[in-house]
C-alpha positions in Angstrom: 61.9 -83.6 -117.3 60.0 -85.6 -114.7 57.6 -88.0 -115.9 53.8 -88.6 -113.3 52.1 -92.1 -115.0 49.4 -92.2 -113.7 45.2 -91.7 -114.7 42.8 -89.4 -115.6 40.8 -89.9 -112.7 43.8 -89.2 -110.2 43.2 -86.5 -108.5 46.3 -86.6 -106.1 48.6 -86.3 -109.4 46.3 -83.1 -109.9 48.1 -81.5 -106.5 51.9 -82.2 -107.9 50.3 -81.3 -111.3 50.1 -78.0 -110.0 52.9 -77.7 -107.5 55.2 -78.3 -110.9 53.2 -75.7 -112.7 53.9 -73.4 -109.5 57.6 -73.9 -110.3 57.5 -74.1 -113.6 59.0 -77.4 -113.8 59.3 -79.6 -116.9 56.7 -82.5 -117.1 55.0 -84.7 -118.7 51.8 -86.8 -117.3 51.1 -90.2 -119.1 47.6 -91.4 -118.7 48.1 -94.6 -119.1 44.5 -95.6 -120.3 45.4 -93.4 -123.3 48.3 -95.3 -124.9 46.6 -96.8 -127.6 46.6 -92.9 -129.1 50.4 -92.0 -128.9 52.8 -93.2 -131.3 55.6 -95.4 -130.4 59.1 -95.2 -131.3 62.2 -97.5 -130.1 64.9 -97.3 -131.9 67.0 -100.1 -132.3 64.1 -102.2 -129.7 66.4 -99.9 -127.1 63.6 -98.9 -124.8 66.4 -96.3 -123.0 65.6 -94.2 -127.3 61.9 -94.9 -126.7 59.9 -91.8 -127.9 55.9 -91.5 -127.1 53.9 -89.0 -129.8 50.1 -88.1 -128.1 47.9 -86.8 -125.8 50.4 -86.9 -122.8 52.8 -84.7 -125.0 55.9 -85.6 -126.4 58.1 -88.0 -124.3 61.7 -89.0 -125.1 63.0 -91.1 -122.5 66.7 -90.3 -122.1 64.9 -86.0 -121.0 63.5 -88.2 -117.9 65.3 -87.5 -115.0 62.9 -88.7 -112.3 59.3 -90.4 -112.6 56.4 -90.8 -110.2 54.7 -94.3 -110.7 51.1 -93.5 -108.9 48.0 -94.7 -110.1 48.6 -95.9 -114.3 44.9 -96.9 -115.5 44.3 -100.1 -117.6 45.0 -99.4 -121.1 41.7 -99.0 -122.7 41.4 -100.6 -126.3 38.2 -101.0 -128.6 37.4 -103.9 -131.2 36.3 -107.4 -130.2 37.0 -109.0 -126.9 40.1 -110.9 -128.3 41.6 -107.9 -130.2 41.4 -105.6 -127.3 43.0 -108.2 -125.4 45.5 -108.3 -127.8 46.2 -105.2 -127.9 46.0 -104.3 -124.1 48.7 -107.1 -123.9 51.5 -105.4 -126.2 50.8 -102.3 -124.2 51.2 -104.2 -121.7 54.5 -104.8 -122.7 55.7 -101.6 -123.7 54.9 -100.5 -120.1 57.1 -102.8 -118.8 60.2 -102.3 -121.2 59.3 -98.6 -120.2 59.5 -99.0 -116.2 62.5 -101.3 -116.9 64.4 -98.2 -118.8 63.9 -95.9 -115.9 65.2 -97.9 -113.7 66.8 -95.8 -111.2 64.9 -92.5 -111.6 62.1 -93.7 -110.0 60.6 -91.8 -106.4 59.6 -95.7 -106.1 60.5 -98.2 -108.6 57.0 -100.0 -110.1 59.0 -103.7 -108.9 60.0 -102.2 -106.0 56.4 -101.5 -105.3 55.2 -104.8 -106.2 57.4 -106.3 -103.8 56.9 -104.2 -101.1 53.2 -105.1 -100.9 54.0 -108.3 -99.9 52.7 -107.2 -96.0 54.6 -110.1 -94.1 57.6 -108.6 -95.6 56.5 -105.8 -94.3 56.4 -107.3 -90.5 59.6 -108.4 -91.1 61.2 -105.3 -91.6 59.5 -103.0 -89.2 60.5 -106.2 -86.6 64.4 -105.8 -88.0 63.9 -101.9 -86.8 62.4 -102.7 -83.7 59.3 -101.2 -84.1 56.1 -103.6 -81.8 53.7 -105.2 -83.7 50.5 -107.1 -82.6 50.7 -110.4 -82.4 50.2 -111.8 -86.3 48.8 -115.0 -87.9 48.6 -115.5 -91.4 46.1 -118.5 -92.2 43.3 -120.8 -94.1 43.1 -122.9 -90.9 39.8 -122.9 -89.4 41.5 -124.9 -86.2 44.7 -122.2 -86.0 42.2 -119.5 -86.7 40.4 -120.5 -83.7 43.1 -121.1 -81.5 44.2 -117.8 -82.1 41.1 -116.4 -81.0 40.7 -118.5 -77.9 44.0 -117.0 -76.8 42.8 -112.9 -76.8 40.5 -110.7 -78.8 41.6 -110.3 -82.6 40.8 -108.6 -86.0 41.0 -110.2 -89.7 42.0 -108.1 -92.6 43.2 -109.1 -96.2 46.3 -110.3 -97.2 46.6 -108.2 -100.2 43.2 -107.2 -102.2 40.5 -105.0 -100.1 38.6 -104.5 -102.9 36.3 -107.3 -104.2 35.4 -106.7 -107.4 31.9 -108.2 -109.2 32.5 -106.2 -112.2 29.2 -104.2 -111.0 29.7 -102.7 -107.6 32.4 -103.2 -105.6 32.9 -103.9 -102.1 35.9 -103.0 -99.7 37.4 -105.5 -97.1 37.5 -103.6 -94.1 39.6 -104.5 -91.3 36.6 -106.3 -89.0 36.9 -107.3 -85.4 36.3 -111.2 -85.1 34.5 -111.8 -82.0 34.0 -115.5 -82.4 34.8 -118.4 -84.9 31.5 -121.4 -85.1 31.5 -124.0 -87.4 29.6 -123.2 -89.7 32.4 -120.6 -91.0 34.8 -123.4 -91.6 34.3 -123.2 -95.4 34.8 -119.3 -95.4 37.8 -119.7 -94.0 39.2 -122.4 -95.6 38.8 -120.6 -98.6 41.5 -117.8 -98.7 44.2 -117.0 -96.5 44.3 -113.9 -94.2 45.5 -111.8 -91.6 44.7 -112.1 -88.0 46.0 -109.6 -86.0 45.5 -108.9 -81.8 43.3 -106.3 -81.5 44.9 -103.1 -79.7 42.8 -101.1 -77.4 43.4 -97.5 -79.3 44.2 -94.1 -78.4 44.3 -93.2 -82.1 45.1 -94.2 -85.5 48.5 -92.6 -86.9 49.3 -92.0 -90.7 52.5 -91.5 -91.3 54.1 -90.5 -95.0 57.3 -90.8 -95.4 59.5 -89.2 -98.2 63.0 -90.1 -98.1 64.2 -88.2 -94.8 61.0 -86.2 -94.3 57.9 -87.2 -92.3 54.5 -86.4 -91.7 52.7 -87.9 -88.8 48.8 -87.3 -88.8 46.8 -88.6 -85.9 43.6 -89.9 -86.6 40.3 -89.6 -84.0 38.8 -92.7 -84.6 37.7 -93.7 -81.5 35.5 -90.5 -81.5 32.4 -93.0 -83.8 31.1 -96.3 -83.3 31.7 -97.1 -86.8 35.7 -96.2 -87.4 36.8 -97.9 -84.0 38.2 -100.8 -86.0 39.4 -99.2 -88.7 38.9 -95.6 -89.7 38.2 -96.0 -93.4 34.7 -97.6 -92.3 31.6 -95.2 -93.0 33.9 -92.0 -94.9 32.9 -89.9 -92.4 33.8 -86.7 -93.1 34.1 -85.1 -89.5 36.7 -87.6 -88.9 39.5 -85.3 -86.7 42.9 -85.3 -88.1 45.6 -83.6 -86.4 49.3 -83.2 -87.1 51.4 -84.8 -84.6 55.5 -84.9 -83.3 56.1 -88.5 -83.3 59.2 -89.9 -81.1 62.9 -89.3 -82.5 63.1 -93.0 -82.5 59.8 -93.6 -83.9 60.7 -91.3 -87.1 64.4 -93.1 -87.1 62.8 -96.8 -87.5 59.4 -95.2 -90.0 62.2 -94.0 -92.1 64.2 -97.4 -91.7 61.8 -99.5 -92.8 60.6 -97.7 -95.8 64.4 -97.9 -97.0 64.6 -101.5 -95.9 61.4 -102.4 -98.6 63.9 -100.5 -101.1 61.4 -97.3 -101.5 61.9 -93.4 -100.9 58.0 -93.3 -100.2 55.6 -95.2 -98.1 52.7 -94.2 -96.2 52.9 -96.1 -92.9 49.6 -97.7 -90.6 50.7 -97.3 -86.4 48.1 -97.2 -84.1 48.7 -95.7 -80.7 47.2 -97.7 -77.8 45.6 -96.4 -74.5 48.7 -95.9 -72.6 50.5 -94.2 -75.6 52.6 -97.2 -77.2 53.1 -97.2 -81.0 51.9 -100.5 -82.4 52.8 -101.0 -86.5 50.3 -102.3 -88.8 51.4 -102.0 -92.4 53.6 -99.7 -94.8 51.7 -99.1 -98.5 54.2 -98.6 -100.8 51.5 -96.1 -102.9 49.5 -94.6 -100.6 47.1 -92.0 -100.9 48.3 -89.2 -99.1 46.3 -85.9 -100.3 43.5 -85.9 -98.2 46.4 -85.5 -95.4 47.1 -82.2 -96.6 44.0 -80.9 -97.2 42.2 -81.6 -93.9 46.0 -81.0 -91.8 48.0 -78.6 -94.4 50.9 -80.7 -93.8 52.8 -80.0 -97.3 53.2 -83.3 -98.7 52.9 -82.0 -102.2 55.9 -79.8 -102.0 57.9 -82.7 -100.4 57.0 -85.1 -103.5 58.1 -82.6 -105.6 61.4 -82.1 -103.9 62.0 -85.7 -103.9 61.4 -85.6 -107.8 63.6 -82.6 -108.5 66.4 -84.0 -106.1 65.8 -81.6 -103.0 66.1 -83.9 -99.8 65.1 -81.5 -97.1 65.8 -83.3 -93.3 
C-alpha cells in the first residue's frame, strides 16, 4: 500500500494518482485538511497500530510500504477561534506521531525535508561535490550588503519564505536584481536577513529533478523576455521554451550527490548555465513542483515517482 498526503487542491498528486490507477497499484491519498472526519485508532498509543476510518479510505499503517509527503493542507477545523485551534493542534500531533511511524518508507522523509530547506546547507553540499556556485552573502547588514555590491553586480532573494502572506492577497519574493543600495534602504534591510548572490550573465535556466539515480534536466529560455531574465517564474508566461537537455556525466554524478548528501531520494535542483556554457548551482528544493516539466517536455517524471514508491530504481 503506498500512502500520497497531500491536498485537495494538488494537482501534481492528480498525475501519480493516475499513473497508480494505470498500474493498478494499492493506495491511499490523505488530504490532510480532512482529518477532523476520519476516525482515529492507536492501539496501545503505538502510532506503528495507528488506523485512520474516512474520506481518504481506510488506512492501517503497518499495509504502508512507501509514502509520498507532497503538499499536506492545514487541517481545517470549525467552532470558535480557540477550539479550532485546539483542535488543529492535536491534529497537529497525530501528524507528527504519524510521519515519525513511517520513518523509513518515505520517497523523502517530512524532517528530512525540513532540514534540507535550510539553503546554506544546501551550498554546502553542492560545494562538498564540487559543483560552482556564485559568490554568496547571507546578511541584515546594510554596510556588508553594500560592500558586496560595490564589489560586482548582484541579486537578493529570500532566505526561506517567497511568499508574503497578508491573509488577503499574497505576494511572491522574486529573485530581483539589486542595481544599487542608498540610504534610505538601511531600515529594509536591517530588517530580515537574506541572500545576495553574484549575478551570472545567463545562457539559460536548468531544472533538474532528480529521483534517486534518475534525472531529468529541462532547459529553460529565459533570456528570450524582458521580464524572466532574473528569474523565470516572473510574469507566468506561458510561451516560456522548455526543452529537454543531456547534462554532463559529471554534472548528473554531483546533482545526484548532493540530493543524497541533504539525506533525500528527491530534489528538484536550480543551475543556471552562463554565456560561455558553465553550470552555476543555485538551490536544491527538497519538494519541488515538477509536473509542469512533463507536460510542456514529456519527460516522464510521473512514472519515475512511482517507481521510486514501488521500489523500481531504474539507472
Amino acid at each position: 500500500m503506498i500512502l500520497l498526503v497531500t491536498n485537495k487542491r494538488d494537482v501534481t498528486s492528480d498525475f501519480v494518482v493516475l499513473e497508480m490507477r494505470r498500474r493498478g497499484l494499492p493506495f491511499i491519498r490523505l488530504n490532510t485538511e480532512d482529518l477532523p472526519q476520519h476516525e482515529l485508532v492507536m492501539a496501545d498509543g503505538d502510532p506503528g497500530r495507528l488506523t485512520l476510518n474516512g474520506p481518504c479510505g481506510n488506512l492501517c499503517l503497518p499495509e504502508v510500504t512507501c509514502a509520498y509527503y507532497r503538499r499536506p493542507g492545514s487541517v481545517a477545523a470549525g467552532g470558535t477561534e480557540a477550539a479550532a485551534a485546539y483542535v488543529m493542534a492535536e491534529w497537529s500531533a497525530i501528524l507528527r506521531s504519524l510521519w515519525n511511524a513511517l520513518e523509513g518508507r518515505w520517497l523523502n522523509s517530512p524532517f528530512s525535508i525540513l532540514r534540507a530547506e535550510d539553503k546554506p546547507r544546501q551550498l554546502a553540499a553542492a560545494r562538498r561535490m564540487g559543483l560552482t556556485m556564485p559568490g554568496t552573502l547571507v546578511t541584515n547588514s546594510f554596510d556588508a550588503a553594500r560592500a558586496f555590491l560595490a564589489d560586482g553586480p548582484m541579486v537578493a532573494k529570500p532566505l526561506r519564505h517567497a511568499l508574503i502572506d497578508d491573509g488577503k492577497v499574497g505576494s511572491i519574493v522574486f529573485t530581483s536584481r539589486v542595481a544599487e543600495l542608498e540610504a534610505g534602504d538601511a531600515d529594509a534591510v536591517r530588517r530580515a536577513p537574506m541572500i545576495l548572490q553574484r549575478e551570472i550573465p545567463k545562457r539559460s535556466d536548468v531544472r533538474v529533478v532528480v529521483i534517486d539515480d534518475r534525472v531529468f534536466a529541462t532547459k529553460i529560455l529565459s533570456q528570450a523576455h524582458d521580464e524572466t531574465r532574473v528569474d523565470w517564474r516572473r510574469g507566468v508566461r506561458l510561451d516560456l521554451v522548455h526543452e529537454v537537455m543531456e547534462l554532463p556525466a559529471e554534472l548528473v554524478t554531483a546533482c545526484i550527490a548532493v540530493t543524497h548528501d541533504l539525506g533525500l531520494r528527491f530534489a528538484a535542483i536550480d543551475l543556471v548555465e552562463d554565456e560561455d556554457g558553465q553550470f552555476w548551482f543555485l538551490e536544491a528544493n527538497p519538494n519541488g513542483q515538477w509536473a509542469w516539466i512533463e507536460q510542456r517536455t514529456a519527460a516522464p517524471v510521473t512514472a519515475a515517482i512511482v517507481d521510486a514508491l514501488v521500489g523500481g530504481r531504474v539507472g
